[in-house]
C-alpha positions in Angstrom: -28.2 -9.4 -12.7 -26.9 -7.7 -16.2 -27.6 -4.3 -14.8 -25.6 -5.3 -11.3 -22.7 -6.4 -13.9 -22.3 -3.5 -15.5 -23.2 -0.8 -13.4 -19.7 0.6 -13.0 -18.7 1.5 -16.8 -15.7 3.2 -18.3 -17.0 6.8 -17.3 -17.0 5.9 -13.8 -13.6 4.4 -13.8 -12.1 7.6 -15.5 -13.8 9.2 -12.4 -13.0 7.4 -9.7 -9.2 7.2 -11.4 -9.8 11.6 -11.2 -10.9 11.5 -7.5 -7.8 8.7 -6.4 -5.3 10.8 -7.7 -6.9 14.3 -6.4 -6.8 12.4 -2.8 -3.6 10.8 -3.2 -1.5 13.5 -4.6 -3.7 16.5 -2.7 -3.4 14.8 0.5 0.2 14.3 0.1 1.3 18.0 -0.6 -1.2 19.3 2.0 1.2 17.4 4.8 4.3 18.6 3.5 2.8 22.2 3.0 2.1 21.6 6.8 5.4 20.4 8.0 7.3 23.1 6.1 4.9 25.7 7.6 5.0 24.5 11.1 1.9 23.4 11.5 2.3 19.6 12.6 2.9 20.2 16.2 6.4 20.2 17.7 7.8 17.2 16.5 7.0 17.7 12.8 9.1 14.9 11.7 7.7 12.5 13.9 4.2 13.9 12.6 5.2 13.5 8.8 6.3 10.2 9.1 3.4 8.8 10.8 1.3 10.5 8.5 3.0 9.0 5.3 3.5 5.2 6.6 -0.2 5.2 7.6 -1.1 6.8 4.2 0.7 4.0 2.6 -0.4 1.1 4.8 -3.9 2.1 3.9 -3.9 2.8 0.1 -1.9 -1.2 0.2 -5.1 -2.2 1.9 -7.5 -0.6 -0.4 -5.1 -2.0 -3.4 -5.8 -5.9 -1.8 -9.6 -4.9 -1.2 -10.3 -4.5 -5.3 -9.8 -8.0 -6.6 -12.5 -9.2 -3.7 -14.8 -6.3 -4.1 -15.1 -6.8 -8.1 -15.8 -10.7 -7.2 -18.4 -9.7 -4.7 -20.2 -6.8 -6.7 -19.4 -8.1 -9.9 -18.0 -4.9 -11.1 -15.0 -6.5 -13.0 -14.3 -2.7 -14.5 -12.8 -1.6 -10.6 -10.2 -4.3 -11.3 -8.7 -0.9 -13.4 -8.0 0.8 -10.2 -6.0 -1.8 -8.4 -2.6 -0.3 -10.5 -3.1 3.3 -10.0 -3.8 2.2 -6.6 -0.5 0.6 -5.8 1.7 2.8 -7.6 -0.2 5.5 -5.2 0.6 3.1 -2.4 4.6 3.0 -3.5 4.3 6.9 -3.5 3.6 7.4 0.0 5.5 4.5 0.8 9.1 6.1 -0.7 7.9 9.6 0.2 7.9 7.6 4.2 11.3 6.6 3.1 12.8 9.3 2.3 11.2 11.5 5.4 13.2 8.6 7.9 16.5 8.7 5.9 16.3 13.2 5.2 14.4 14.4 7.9 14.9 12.3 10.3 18.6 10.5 10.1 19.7 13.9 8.4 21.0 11.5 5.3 24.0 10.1 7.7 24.7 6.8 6.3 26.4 5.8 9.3 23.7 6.3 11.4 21.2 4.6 9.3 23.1 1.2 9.4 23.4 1.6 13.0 19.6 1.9 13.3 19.3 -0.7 11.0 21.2 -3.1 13.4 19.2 -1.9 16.7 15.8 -1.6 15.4 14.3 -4.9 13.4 11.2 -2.9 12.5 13.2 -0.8 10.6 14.6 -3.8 8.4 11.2 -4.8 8.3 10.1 -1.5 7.0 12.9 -1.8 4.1 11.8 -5.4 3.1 8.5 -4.2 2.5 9.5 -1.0 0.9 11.7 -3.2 -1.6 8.9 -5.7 -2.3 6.6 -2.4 -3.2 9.5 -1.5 -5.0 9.9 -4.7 -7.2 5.7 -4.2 -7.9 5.4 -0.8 -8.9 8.4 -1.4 -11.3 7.0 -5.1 -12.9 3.5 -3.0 -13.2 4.4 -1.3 -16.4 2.8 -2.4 -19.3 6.2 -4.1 -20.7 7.3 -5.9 -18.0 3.8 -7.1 -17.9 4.0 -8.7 -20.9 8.3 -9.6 -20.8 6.8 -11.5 -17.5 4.0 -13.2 -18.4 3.0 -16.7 -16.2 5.8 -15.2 -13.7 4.1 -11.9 -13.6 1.0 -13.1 -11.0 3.0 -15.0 -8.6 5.5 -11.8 -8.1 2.5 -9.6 -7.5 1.6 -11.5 -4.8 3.9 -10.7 -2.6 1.7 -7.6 -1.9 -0.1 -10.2 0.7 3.5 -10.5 2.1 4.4 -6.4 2.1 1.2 -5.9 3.8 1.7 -8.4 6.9 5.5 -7.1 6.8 4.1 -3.4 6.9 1.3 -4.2 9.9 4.5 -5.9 11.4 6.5 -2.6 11.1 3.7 -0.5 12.0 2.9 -2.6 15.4 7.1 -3.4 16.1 7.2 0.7 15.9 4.8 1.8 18.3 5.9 2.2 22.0 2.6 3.0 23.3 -1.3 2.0 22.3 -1.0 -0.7 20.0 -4.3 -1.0 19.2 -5.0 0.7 15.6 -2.1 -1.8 14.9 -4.2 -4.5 15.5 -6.6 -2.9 13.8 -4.6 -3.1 10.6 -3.4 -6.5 11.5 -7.1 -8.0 11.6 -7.5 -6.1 8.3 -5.0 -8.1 6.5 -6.2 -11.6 8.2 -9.1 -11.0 6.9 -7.8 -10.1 3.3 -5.5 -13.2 3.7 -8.6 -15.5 4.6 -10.5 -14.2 1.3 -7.7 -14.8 -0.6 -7.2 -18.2 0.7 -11.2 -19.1 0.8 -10.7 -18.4 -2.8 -8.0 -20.8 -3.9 -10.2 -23.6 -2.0 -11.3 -26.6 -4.6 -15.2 -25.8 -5.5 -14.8 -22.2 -5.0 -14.5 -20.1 -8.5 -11.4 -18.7 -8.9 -10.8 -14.9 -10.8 -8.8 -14.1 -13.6 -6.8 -11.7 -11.1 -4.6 -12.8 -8.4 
């Protein structure tokens, strides 16, 4: 089992750091390079927006998946992504943000409060944003440490932002709703490992 535990080393971690932000950033300026060129189809803002809320919604799940993936493998070195991760997940998340409130509202405040008092997804959408907000900020190294015992039970209000964004995501859609689901059964499952976790007999992480 020693060569299991320490099969994923530092080199492999600086790597995998190299290919998340590649994907991340690469993926994100190829979708603006094809809005601003016309090539999203003909309602490009509706495209772009899409494009970044999913984008978000699954780098938050891939964030939740590290803490149970080091327990299962026992690679407690991928534990290193889960920051770079959510900050990645903010990203796209404020980059959703801003699409709704520029592109799509045309930055009229008056409008925006009126869809905020018509649509409840989109005050559901702004809960979760702030919550990612209120992570990425408490991640740096500082706050971290100016935290400390009060700096786990914030950051678990990730679990929270992700059923809020699946909430968003399924409130939003007028059509199919299925890949909605999708998502939600993601984050029950997440949930349930989390939970199975924190049962009495069952060895708890380091992490939250």
């Amino acid at each position: 089992m020693a060569a299991a535990a320490n099969f994923i080393n530092d080199r492999h971690v600086a790597a995998l750091k190299i290919v998340i932000h590649m994907f991340s950033l690469g993926l994100l300026v190829r979708a603006y390079y094809l809005g601003f060129s016309d090539q999203l189809g003909g309602d490009a803002t509706k495209a772009i927006l899409h494009y970044t809320g999913i984008g978000a919604l699954n780098l938050l799940l891939l964030t939740l998946c590290i803490s149970p993936a080091s327990r299962y493998f026992r690679q407690a070195k991928l534990i290193r992504l889960r920051r770079l991760l959510g900050l990645y997940c903010f990203l796209w998340a404020l980059a959703h943000l801003v699409n709704f409130v520029v592109f799509d509202l045309q930055l009229d405040a008056v409008l925006l409060v009126s869809e905020l008092t018509k649509r409840p997804y989109i005050v559901v959408g702004m809960v979760t944003f702030l919550i990612l907000l209120a992570l990425a900020i408490t991640s740096l190294p500082v706050l971290v440490r100016a935290l400390g015992r009060h700096w786990k039970p914030l950051h678990r209000l990730i679990y929270v932002a992700a059923v809020a964004a699946c909430i968003h995501f399924y409130w939003s859609v007028k059509a199919d709703v299925s890949e909605a689901v999708i998502y939600f059964l993601a984050v029950s499952f997440l949930l349930f490992l989390r939970v199975r976790k924190r049962k009495p007999g069952i060895r708890r992480a380091n992490t939250p």
